[in-house]
N, C-alpha and C positions, 0 to 999 in steps of 0.2 A: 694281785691287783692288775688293772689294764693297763694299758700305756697305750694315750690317746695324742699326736699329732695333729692338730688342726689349723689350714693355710697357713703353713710356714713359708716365709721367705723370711732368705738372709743374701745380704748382697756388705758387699764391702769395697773402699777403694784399691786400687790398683796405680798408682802412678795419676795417669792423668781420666784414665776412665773408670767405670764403675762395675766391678763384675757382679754379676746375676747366678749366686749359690745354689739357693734356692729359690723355686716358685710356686705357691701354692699346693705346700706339698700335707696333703690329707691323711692320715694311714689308723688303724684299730689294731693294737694287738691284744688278744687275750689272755689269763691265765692257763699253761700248760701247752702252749701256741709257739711255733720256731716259725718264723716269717725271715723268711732270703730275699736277700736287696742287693742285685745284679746289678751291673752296668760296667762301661767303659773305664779308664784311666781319667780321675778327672772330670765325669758326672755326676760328682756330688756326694756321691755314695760315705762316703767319711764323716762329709759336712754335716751330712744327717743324723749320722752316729754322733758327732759332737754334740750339736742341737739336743738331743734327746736323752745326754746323758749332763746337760748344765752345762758344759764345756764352753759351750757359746751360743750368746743370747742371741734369739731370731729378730730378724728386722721388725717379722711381722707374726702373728699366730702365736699359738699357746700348746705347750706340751704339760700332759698332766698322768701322774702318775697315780692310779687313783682316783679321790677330788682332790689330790693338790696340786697346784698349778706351780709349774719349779719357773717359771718367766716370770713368777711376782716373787720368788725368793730372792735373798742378796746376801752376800759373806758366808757367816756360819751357820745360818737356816740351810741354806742352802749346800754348806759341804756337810749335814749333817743327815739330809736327806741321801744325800749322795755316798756316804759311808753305810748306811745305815738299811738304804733300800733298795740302792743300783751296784751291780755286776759288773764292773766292766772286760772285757780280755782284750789286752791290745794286739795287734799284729806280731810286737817284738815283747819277748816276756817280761824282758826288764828284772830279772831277779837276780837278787843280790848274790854275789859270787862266794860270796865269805858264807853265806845261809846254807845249812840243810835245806831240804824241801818241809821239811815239819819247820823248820824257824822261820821259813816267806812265811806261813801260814801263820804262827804263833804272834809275828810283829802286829798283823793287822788285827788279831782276837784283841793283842793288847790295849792296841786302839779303842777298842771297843769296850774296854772295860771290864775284859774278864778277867780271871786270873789266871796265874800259870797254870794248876792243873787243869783248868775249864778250857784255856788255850790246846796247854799239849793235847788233851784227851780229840777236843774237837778239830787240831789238825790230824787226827791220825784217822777218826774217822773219815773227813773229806778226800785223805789223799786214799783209800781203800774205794771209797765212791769211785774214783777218777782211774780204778786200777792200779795203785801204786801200791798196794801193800809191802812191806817189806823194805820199799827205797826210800822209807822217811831219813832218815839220816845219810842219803847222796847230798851233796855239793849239786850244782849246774854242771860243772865240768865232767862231773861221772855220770848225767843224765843224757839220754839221744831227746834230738829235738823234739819228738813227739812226747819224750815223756815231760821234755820242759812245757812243752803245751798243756800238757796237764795238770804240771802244777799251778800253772798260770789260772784255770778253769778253777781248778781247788780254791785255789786266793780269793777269787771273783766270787765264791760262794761263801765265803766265812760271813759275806754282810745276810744270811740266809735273804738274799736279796726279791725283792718282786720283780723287778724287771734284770734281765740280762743283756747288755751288748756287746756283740762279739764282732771286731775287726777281722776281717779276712785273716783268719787263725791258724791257715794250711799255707800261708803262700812261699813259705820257706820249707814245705813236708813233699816227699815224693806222694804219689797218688796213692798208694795202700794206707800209708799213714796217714795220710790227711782226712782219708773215707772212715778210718776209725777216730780220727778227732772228732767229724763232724755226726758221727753215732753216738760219740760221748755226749755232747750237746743236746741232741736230740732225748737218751736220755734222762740226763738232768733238768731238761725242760721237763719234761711228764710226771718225774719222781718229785720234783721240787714245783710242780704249778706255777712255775717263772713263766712271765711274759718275755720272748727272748726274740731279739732281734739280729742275724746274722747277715753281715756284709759281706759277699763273693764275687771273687771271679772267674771262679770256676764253678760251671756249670753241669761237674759232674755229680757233684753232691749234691742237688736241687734236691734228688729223691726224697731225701732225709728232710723234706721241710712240709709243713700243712700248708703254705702259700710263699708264692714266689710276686713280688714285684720287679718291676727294671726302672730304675732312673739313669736319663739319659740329660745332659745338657739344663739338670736342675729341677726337670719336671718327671714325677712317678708316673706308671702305667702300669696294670696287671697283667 
C-alpha cells in the first residue's frame, strides 16, 4: 500500500513558547519505494517518523496508509493497524536480553495470533531473510551490533507490514556495517513491496534509496 503524508504540521508547547515541528510537510511513498529523509540534529526528522507511524497525532494534515486515514484512528483501531501493518525499526533495538533472536521474533507472531509452530517456523524464516541463519538461538549479548540490527529489521517484518519506518538504524554501526544494513533494507523493501521510509544522517548510503528528501527546521525539500 502507499503511505501518503499530506500538510503535516505538528507544533507543541515548550515552556512558554510554541515550537513549530512540523510544517506543511507533503510526501508519497510507494509500494517497493525506500525514500531517505536527511537533515540536521533536531529538524524534525523523527517527528515525522513518529507522525507517520501513529506515535503522534499532527496538529494538522492526514497520514493514510492506503485509504485509511490512521489521524481518524483512536486506542485499539489504531494499535491494531499499527501491529498489523506498520514496521517500525527504532534506532536502539530494544531486544530483550533473556530472548534468543528466534524468541524477539516469536513474542510478536504471538501477538498476532499465531501459534507456536506458525511463530517458530516464521521466525526462522525471517531471521534467514535478514542473513542470520544459524544465530536463531543467540542471546543479544552473543550478537555484534549489526547483527542486533537485523534482528531488529526481522521483528519489524513479522507484522508482513505495508509500510516500514526505519530510525537512523546505522548510527551506532561503523561504515561497512551500516552500508550492509542499509542494503538489507533496500532489499526487503523490493522482496516485500513495503513502502519504507528511512531517516539518516549519513549520507553515505543515500545510494541505496529511489529518492532522497531533506528536512530542515520542519519544512521537507527534494
Amino acid at each position: 500500500m502507499t503511505l501518503r503524508l499530506h500538510g503535516i504540521g505538528l507544533t507543541y508547547p515548550d515552556g512558554e513558547r510554541t515550537v513549530h515541528a512540523l510544517h506543511e510537510v507533503s510526501l508519497r511513498v510507494e509500494p517497493g519505494e525506500l525514500l531517505a529523509v536527511t537533515g540536521p540534529s533536531g529538524s524534525g526528522k523523527s517527528s515525522l517518523l513518529a507522525v507517520a507511524a501513529g506515535l503522534l497525532r499532527p496538529t494538522a494534515g492526514s497520514v493514510r496508509v492506503g485509504e485509511t486515514d490512521l489521524t481518524g484512528l483512536r486506542g485499539a483501531a489504531l494499535s491494531r493497524l499499527r501491529l498489523n501493518r506498520i514496521g517500525i525499526v527504532f534506532q536502539q533495538h530494544n531486544l530483550v536480553a533473556s530472548l534468543t533472536a528466534a524468541e524477539q521474533l516469536q513474542v510478536t507472531e504471538h501477538m498476532r495470533g499465531r501459534s507456536a509452530r506458525q511463530a517458530r517456523d516464521r521466525a526462522v524464516q525471517l531471521l534467514a531473510t535478514v542473513g542470520l541463519s544459524g544465530k536463531q538461538h543467540r542471546r543479544p549479548n552473543r550478537l555484534s551490533g549489526g547483527e542486533r540490527q537485523r534482528v531488529n529489521i526481522a521483528r519489524a517484518l513479522t507484522a508482513r507490514p505495508e509500510v516500514l519506518l526505519v530510525d537512523e538504524p546505522t548510527a551506532a554501526l561503523d561504515q561497512e556495517r551500516g552500508a550492509r544494513i542499509v542494503e538489507l533494507l533496500r532489499d526487503v523493501t523490493g522482496q516485500y513491496g513495503i513502502a519504507t521510509v528511512l531517516v539518516t544522517h549519513d549520507t553515505q548510503h543515500l545510494t541505496h534509496a529511489d529518492r532522497t528528501v531533506a528536512i530542515r527546521d520542519g519544512k521537507l525539500s527534494e
